[in-house]
C-alpha positions in Angstrom: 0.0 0.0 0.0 1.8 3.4 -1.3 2.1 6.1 1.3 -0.5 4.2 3.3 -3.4 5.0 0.6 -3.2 3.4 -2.7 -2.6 -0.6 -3.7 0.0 -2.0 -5.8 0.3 -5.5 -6.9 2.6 -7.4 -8.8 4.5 -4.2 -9.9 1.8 -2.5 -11.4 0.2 1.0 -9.8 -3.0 2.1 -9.5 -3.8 2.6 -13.1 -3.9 -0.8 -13.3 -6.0 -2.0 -9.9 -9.0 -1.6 -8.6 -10.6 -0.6 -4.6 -14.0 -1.3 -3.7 -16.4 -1.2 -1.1 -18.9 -3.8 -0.6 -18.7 -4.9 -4.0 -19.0 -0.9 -5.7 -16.1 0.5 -7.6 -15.0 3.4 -5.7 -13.5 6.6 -7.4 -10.7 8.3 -7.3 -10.2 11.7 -5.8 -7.0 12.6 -7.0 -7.8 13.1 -10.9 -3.9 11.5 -11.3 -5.0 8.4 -9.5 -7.0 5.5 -11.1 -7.8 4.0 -7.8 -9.1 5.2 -4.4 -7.4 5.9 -1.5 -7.7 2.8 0.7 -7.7 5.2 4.0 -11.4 6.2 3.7 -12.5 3.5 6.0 -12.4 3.0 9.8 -10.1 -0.1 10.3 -12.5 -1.3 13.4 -15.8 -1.1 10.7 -14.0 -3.6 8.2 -15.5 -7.3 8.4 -12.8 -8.3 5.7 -10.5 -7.7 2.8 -11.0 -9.6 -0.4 -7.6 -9.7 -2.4 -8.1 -10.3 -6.2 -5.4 -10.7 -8.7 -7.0 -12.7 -11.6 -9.6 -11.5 -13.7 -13.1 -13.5 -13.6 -15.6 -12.1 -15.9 -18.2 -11.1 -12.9 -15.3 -8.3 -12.2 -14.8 -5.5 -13.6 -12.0 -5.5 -16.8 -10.0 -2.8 -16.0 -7.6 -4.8 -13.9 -4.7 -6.5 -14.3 -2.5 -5.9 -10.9 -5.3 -7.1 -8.1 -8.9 -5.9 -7.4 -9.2 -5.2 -3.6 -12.7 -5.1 -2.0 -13.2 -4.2 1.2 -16.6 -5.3 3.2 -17.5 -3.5 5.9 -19.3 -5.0 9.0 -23.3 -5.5 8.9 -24.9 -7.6 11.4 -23.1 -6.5 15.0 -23.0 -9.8 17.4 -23.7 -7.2 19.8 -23.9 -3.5 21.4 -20.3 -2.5 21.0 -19.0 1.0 21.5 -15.5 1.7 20.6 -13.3 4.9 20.9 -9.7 5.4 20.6 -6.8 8.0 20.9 -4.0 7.6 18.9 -0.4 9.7 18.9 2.7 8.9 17.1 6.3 10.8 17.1 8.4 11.3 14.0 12.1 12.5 14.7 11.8 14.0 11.7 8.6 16.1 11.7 7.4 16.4 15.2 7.6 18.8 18.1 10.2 20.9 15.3 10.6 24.4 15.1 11.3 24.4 11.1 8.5 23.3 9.7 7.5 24.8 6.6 4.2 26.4 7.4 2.1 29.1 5.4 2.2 31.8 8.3 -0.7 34.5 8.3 -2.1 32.5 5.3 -3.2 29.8 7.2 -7.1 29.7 8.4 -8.6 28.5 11.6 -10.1 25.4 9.7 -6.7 23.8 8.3 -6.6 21.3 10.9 -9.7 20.3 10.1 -8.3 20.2 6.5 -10.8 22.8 5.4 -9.9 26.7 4.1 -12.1 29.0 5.8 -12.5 31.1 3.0 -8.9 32.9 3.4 -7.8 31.2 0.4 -10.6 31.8 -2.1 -10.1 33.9 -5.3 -11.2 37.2 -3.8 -14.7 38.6 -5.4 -13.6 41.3 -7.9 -11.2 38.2 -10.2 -14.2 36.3 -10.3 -15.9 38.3 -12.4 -14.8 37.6 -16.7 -15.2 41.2 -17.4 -12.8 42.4 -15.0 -10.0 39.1 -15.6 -10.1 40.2 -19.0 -9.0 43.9 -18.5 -6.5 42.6 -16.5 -3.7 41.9 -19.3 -0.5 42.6 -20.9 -1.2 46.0 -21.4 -3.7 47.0 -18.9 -0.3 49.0 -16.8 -0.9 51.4 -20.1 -4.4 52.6 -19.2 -4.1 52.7 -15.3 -1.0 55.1 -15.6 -2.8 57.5 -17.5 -4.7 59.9 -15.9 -7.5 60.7 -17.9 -10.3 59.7 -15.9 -11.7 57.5 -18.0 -9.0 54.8 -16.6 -10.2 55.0 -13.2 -12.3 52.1 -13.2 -9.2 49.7 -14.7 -6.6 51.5 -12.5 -8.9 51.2 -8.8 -8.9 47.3 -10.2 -5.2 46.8 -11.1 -4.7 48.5 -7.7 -7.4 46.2 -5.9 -6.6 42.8 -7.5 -2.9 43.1 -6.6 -3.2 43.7 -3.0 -6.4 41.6 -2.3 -4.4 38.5 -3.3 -2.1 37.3 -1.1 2.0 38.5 -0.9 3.0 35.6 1.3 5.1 33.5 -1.2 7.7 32.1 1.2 7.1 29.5 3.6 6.7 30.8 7.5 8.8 28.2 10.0 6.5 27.2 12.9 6.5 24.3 15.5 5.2 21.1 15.0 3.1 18.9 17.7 2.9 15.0 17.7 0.7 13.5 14.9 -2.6 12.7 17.0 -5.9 11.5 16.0 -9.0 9.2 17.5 -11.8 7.0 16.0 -15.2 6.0 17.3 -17.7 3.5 16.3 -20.9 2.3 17.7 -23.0 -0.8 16.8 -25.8 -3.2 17.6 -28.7 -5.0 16.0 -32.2 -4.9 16.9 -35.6 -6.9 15.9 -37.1 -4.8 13.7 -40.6 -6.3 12.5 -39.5 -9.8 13.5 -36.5 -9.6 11.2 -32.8 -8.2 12.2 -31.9 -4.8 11.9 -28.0 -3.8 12.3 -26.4 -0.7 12.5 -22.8 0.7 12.6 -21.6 4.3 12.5 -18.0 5.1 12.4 -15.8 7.9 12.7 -12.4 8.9 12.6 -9.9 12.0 12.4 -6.2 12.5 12.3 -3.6 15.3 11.5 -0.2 14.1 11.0 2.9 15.9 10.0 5.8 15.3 7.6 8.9 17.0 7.0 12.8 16.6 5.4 15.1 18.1 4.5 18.0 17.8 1.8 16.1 15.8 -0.7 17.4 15.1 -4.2 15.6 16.1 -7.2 17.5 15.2 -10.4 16.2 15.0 -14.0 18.7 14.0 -16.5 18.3 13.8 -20.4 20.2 12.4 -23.1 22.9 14.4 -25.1 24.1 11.5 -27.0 23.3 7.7 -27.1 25.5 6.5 -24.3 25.9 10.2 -22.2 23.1 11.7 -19.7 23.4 15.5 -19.0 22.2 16.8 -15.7 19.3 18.9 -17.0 18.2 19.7 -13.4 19.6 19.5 -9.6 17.8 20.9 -6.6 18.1 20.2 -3.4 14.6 20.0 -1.4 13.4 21.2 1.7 9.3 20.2 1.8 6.9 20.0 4.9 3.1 18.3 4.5 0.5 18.7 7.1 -2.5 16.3 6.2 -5.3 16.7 8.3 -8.4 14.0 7.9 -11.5 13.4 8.8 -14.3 10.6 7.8 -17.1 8.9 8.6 -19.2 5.5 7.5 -22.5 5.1 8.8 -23.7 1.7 7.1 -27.5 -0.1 7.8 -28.5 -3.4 7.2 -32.0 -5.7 7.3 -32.6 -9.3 7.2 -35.4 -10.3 5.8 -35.7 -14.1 7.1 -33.1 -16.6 6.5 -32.7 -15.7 2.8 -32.7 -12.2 1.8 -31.1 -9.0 3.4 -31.0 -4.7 2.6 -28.0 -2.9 3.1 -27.5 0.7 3.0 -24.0 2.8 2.7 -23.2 6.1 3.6 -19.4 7.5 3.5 -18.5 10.3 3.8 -14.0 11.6 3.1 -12.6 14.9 3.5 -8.7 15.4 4.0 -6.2 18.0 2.8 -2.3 18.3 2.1 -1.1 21.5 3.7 2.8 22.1 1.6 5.6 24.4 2.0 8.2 24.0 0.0 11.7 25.6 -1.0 14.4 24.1 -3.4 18.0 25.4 -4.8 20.7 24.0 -6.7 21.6 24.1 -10.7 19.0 24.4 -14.1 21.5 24.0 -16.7 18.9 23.2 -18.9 17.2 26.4 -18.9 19.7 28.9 -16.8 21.8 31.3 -19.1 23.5 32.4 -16.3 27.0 30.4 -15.6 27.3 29.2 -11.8 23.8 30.9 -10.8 21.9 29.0 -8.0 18.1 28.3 -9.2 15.9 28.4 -5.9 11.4 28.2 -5.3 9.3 28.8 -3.2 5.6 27.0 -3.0 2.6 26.7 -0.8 0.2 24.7 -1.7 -3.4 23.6 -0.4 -4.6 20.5 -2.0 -8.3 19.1 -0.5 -9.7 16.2 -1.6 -13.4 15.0 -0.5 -15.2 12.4 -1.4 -18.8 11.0 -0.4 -20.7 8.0 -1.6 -24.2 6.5 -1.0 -24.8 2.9 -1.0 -27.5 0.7 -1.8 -27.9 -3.3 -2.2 -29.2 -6.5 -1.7 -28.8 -10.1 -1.7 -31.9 -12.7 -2.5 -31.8 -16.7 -2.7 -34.6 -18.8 -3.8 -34.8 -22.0 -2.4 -37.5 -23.1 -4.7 -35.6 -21.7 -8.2 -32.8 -24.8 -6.9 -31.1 -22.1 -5.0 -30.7 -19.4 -8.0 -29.2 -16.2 -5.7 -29.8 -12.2 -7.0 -27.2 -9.8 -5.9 -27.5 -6.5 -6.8 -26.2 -2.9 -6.2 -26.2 0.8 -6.9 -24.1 3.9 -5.5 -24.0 7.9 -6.5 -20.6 9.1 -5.4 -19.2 12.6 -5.8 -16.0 13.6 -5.4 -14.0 17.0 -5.9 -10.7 18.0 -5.5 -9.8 21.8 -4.9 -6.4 23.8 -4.9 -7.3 27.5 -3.8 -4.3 29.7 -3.8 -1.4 27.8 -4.4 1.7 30.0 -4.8 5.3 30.2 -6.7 7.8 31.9 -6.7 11.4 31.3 -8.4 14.4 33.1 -8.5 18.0 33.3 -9.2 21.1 33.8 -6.9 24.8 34.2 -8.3 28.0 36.6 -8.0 28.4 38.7 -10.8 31.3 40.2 -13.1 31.8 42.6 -10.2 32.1 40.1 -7.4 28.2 41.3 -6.1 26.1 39.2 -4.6 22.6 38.9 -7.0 19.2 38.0 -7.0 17.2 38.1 -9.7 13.9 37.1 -11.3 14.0 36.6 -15.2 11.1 35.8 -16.9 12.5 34.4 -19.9 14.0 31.6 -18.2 11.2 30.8 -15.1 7.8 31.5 -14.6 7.8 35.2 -12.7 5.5 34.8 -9.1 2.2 33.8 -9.4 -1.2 32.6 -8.4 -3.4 29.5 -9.3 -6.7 28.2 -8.5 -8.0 24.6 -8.9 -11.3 22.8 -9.0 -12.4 19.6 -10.1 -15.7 18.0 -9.2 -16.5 14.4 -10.1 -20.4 12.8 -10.0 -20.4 9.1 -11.0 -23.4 6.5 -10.7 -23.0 2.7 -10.9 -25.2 -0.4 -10.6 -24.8 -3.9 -11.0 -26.5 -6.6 -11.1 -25.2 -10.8 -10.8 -27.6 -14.0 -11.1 -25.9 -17.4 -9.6 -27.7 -20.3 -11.6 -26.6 -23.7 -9.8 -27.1 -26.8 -12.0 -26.1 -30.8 -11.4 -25.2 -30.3 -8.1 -25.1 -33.8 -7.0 -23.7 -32.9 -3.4 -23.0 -30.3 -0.9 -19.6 -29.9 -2.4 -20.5 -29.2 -5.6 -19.8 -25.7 -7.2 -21.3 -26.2 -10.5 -23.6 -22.7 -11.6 -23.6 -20.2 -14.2 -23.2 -16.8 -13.8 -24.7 -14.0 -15.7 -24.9 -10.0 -15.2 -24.2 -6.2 -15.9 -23.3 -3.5 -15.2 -23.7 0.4 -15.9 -21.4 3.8 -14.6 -21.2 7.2 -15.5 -19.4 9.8 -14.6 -19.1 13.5 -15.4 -16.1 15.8 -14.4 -15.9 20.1 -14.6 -12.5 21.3 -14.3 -11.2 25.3 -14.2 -7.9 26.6 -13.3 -7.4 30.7 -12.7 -4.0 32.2 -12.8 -2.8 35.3 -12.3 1.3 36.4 -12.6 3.6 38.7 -11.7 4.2 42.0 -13.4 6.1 44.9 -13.3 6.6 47.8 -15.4 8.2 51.5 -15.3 10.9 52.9 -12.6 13.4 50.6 -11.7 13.1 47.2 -14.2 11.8 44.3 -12.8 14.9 42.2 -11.6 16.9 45.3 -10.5 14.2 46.3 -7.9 14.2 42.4 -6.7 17.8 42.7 -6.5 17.5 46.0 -4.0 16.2 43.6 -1.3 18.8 41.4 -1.7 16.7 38.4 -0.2 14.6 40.3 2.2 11.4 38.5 0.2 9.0 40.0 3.0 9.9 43.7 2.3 9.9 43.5 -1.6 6.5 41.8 -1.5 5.2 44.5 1.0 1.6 45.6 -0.6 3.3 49.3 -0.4 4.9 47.9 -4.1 2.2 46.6 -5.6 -0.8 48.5 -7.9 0.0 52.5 -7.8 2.8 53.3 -6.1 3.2 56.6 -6.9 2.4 59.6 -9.0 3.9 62.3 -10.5 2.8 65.6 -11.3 3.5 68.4 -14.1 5.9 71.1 -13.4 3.7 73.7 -14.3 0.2 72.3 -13.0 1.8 71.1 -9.9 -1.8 69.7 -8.6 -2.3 67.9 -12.0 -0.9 64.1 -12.3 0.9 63.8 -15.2 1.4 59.9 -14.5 0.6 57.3 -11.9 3.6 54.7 -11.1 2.5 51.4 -11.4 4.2 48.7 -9.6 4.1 44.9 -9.2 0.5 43.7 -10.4 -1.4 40.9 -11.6 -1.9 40.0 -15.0 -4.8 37.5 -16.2 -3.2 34.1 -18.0 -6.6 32.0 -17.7 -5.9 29.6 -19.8 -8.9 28.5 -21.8 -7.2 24.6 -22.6 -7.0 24.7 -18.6 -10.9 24.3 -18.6 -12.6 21.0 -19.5 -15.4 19.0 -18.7 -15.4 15.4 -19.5 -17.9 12.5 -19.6 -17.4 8.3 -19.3 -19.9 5.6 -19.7 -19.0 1.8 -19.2 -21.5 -0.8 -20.0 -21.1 -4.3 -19.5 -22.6 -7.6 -20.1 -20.7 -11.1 -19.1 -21.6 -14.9 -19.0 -19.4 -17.4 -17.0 -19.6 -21.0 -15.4 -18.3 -22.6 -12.7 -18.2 -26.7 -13.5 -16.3 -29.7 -12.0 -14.9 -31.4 -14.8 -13.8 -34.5 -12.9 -13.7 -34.6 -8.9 -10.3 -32.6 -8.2 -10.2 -30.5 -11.3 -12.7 -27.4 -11.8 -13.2 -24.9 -14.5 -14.1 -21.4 -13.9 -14.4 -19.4 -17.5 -16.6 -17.1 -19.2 -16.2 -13.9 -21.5 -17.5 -10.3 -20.8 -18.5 -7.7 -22.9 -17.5 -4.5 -22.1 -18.3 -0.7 -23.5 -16.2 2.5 -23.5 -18.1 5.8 -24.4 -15.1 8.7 -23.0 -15.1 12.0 -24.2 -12.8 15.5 -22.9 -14.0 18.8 -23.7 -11.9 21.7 -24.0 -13.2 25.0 -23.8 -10.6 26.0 -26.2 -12.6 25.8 -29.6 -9.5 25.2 -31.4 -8.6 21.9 -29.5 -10.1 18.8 -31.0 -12.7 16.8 -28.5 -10.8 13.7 -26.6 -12.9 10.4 -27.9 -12.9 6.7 -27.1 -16.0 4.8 -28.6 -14.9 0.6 -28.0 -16.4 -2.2 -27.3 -14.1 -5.2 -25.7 -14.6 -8.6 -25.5 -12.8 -10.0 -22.6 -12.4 -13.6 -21.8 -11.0 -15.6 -18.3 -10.0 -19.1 -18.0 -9.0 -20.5 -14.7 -8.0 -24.2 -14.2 -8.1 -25.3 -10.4 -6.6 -28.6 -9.8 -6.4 -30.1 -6.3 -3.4 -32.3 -5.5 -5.1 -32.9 -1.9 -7.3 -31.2 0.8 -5.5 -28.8 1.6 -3.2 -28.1 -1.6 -3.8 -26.3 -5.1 -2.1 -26.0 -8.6 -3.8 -23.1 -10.4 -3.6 -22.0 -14.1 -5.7 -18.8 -15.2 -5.5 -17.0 -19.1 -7.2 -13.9 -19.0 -7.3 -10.5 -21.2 -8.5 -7.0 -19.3 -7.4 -3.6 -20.0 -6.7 -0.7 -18.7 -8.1 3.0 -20.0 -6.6 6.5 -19.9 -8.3 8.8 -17.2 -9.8 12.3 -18.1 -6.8 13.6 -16.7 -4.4 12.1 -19.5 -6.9 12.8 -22.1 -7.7 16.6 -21.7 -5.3 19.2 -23.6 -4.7 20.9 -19.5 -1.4 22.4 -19.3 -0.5 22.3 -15.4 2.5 23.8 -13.8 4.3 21.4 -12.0 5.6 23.1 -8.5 8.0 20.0 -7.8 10.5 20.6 -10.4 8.6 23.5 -12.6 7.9 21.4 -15.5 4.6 21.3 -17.1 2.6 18.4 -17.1 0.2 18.4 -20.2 -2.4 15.6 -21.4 -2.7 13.7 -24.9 -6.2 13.8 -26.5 -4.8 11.0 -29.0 -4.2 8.4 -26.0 -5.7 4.8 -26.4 -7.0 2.1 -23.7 -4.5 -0.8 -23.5 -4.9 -4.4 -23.7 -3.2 -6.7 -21.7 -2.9 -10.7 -21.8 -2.5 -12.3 -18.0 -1.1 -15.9 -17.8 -0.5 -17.3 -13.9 0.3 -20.7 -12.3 -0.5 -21.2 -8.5 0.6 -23.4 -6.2 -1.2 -23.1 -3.0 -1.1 -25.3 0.4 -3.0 -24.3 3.9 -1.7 -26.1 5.9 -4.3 -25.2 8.6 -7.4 -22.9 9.3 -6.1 -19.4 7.8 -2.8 -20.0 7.1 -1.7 -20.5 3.6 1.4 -20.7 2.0 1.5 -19.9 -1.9 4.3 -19.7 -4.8 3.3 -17.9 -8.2 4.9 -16.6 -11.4 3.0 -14.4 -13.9 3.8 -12.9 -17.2 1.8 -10.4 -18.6 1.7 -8.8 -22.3 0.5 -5.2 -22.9 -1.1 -3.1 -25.7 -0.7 0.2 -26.0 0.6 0.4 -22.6 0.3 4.3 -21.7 3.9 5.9 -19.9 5.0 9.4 -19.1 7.5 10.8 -21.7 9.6 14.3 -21.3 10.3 16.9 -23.6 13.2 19.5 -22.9 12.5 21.5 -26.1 9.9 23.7 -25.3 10.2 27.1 -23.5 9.7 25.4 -20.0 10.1 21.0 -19.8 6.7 18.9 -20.7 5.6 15.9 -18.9 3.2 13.9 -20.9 2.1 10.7 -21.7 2.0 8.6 -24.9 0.8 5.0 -26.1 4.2 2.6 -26.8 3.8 -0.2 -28.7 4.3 -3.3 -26.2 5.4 -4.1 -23.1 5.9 -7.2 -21.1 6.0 -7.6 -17.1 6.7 -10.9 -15.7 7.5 -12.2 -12.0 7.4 -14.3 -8.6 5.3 -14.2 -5.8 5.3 -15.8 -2.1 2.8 -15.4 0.3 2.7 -16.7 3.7 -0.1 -16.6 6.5 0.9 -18.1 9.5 -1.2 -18.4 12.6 0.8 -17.6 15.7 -1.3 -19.4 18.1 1.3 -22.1 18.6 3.4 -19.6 20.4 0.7 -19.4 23.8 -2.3 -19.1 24.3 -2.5 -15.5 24.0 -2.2 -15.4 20.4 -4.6 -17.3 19.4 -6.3 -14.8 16.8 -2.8 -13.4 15.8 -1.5 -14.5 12.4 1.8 -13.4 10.4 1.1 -12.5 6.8 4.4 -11.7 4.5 3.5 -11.8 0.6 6.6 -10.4 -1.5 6.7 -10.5 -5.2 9.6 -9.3 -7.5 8.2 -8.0 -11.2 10.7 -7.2 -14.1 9.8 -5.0 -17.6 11.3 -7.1 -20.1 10.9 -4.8 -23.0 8.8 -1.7 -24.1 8.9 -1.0 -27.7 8.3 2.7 -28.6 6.7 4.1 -31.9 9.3 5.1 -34.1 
């Protein structure tokens, strides 16, 4: 599990695996992420985790890593009321005095992990009419006296001091991480049936923080030499507040048919300061000059999701079974304010010490504003059809179902830069403060800073000064909305072809209906329009009772998300590169093979040895550019690739140690996966 949140299996990330809760796909809420965060739920409200890692055609095909599903407890034994406090100390981040905070900036709700409102754009950019005015040239009409440019100059003077001048992280003192969870549950008799509930919460902030981290990007200058296009140094702090909840209902309706009802409910945030120097050969002109940022960032992600499903047997239909679900999720992800701010330090001809900002080289300070909202539907439905079961320990059924998702994303970015003309250039007044960033960013240099008046009219302006000010560079690429459909249809069996050898195969049909919007008329619409046919077969073999040889051929895929798709241009504040999508991508297809051996030697423990290989289509990867203005990260189809590896798992049950232990197990599953070759379109 990545940084405690996302799954990955055999190698392969998230694009490639799946999270769900009690059965429904859950979505991401990072628009870079494929696959949920796996935090969302209360560790004491989890009944158990289902580990997947071979495709069956009742699952959905966009997985080739593992599928995990996670079920979440139902039907309470009893009343049981559970609250805990939890503290952890880092020697790194806590109870520190340098930790990279955002000073005034930050709002009374941050530990919460929500802005108060401090962060927002402020009203008058909100408004097109006024963004528009605010460009290139707009320093022209506010100088000018005539009062016709008094409107345009009281907004160039308004819009640079009601955003923020804090562009430098503010050092402040860390406490422990600390956090708590709660959860209640019982059942009751509810109309002579069972009626259970659970409600759980929980809430944490934790802190992270180093120092002297390496970031180092390195291109080719010839075919056997890499050049050292970039190498910082990196100072970074996170604060990540969080705080969730799962309320979850379930009825029983006799012996063979039961309700259950889903509420969740996700809202965290990572609080960054950040600050970076070393070399940008690539892009510096200026020999032995020290290349240095400054960010702060707010990044909130929440996420809610409601529930609905069901589960029916019918005795007299020979045991046929009916499970079915449905969920509306909605998700968003917002990045109000996030600042940066680059700059150069060096000795010059004259043996000076010098700062300066150059625009031609690195983006001047500036502003951005984020918001993406995601609203997604999904329901399924699976029918269980036993036939010529002869005895209790026959499997034999078919298996036949659907399913149906949607899911519509708005996305808008604002940003606003730096600017500076008349008096002293640009990089020569920077230089003045001679890193004092808190007195050149005063508000007393920003809008009109000054006026001056005619020599004969000496109560007449004959100019005003304009200093630092903010120019509009809304981007209209940087807006997009974007819509996905998946339908699918699949038919599978489940049959004992002699007594220790049992086939589980079937085919599924599965649609793609994507399309990314620009608002930028100019960019051509983002479209995948397929239909998949997908097909499992999985050979289980049993040596003895309690071992397994297992063979499984299987083809899934894997598709782009909006993200990739949509023409967005996004500054990248880790190594300020810009990270821009391809509306040309296409969904990979990817051939599984696996062989199992599998012994348990008792009740839950399990010892297992697996290889895998794995053949991809139009596998998608990140590629980099160095000949633009600024570096592009993007991401383009290759041709093939192959992934192939071992696996052991182990589960042992420590009971044998005492009898204290008797509900304690050791689990310790490794696997080692290798790229054998990617080929890339020449």
């Amino acid at each position: 599990v990545e940084g405690g949140k996302f799954i990955v299996m055999r190698g392969l990330g998230d694009r490639y695996s799946i999270s769900q809760l009690n059965g429904v796909t859950m979505p991401s809420t990072d628009p870079y992420r494929n696959s949920s965060s796996l935090d969302l739920i209360p560790a004491q409200m989890i009944e158990n985790i289902i580990t997947l890692k071979t495709f069956t055609p009742d699952q959905p095909g966009n997985f080739s890593g593992g599928l995990v599903n996670v079920t979440t407890k139902s039907f309470p034994d009893k009343f049981n009321l559970y609250f805990g406090l939890n503290s952890s100390f880092n020697t790194q981040a806590s109870n520190i005095n340098n930790f990279l905070g955002h000073g005034t900036d930050a709002g009374k709700n941050d530990w919460l992990g929500y802005d108060d409102g401090g962060r927002e754009l402020p009203e008058i950019l909100r408004d097109e009419t006024n963004r528009n005015l605010l460009n290139q040239n707009a320093y022209l009409g506010a100088r000018n006296p005539n009062r016709a440019n008094d409107d345009l100059r009281s907004l160039l003077n308004e819009s640079s001091r009601q955003l923020s001048n804090t562009f430098t992280p503010t050092p402040k003192t860390t406490p422990v991480n600390h956090g708590f969870t709660f959860s209640v549950g019982d059942n009751k008799k509810l109309f002579g049936n069972t009626l259970g509930y659970t409600l759980g919460l929980n809430y944490s902030r934790e802190f992270a923080h180093y120092d002297n981290g390496v970031l180092n990007t390195y291109v080719t200058s010839s075919p056997n030499t890499l050049f050292q296009y970039q190498g910082l140094t990196e100072s970074k702090s996170v604060e990540t507040p969080h705080l969730g909840g799962l309320f979850n209902l379930a009825y029983k309706i006799g012996s063979n048919h039961g309700l259950s009802a889903n509420i969740i409910y996700n809202n965290d945030a990572d609080i960054v300061g950040r600050t970076q120097q070393g070399s940008y050969v690539g892009q510096i002109s200026t020999p032995g000059a020290t290349f240095m940022t400054n960010s702060l960032e707010f990044t909130r992600r929440q996420y809610t999701s409601y529930q609905l499903s069901g589960r029916h047997i019918f005795p007299g239909l020979n045991g046929v079974e009916i499970e079915w679900n449905g969920s509306m999720n909605k998700s968003l992800q917002q990045e109000p304010d996030t600042r940066y701010f680059a700059f150069l330090n060096y000795i010059d001809d004259d043996g000076n010490n010098t700062y300066a900002i150059n625009a031609a080289e690195s983006r001047p300070p500036f502003h951005f504003f984020r918001d993406l909202t995601d609203e997604s539907k999904e329901a399924k439905v699976d029918i269980t059809i036993p036939f010529l079961r002869r005895n209790s320990n026959s499997t034999n059924a078919i298996k036949v179902g659907g399913l149906y998702s949607s899911m519509t994303r708005s996305f808008n970015e604002y940003q606003f830069g730096h600017q500076r003309h008349g008096g002293v250039p640009s990089s020569l007044f920077f230089n003045q403060y001679q890193g004092d960033f808190g007195g050149f960013f005063d508000y007393n240099n920003f809008g009109v800073i000054d006026t001056t008046y005619f020599e004969q009219y000496p109560d007449s302006v004959r100019r005003y000064e304009i200093g630092y000010h903010y120019v509009n560079q809304v981007n209209n690429k940087n807006f997009y909305s974007g819509s996905q459909e998946i339908a699918a249809a699949y038919l599978m069996g489940v049959y004992n072809i002699l007594p220790r050898l049992k086939l589980i195969a079937g085919v599924r049909l599965e649609t793609t209906d994507m399309e990314v919007v620009s608002r930028d008329t100019l960019t051509p619409k983002a479209i995948i329009d397929l239909t998949d046919p997908l097909y499992s077969a999985n050979l289980i073999y049993s040596l003895s009772e309690k071992s397994n040889l297992r063979f499984a051929a299987t083809q899934t895929l894997a598709r782009p998300n909006m993200r990739e798709l949509s023409p967005f241009v996004q500054f990248d504040n880790k190594n300020g590169f810009f990270n821009i999508g391809n509306p040309n991508l296409k969904r990979t297809l990817i051939q599984n093979y696996d062989l199992r051996y599998e012994l348990y030697p008792d009740l839950g423990e399990l010892i297992a040895f697996s290889v895998f290989y794995k053949r991809f289509e139009n596998p998608i990867l990140r590629t980099f550019s160095a000949t633009s203005t600024i570096p592009e990260l993007g991401y383009l189809n290759t041709e093939d690739a192959r992934v192939y590896g071992a696996e052991i798992e182990l589960r042992k049950n420590l009971g044998f140690i005492g009898g204290r232990l008797p509900k304690t197990c050791l689990s310790a599953p490794t696997s080692r996966s290798f790229v054998r070759s990617t080929k890339f379109p020449k």
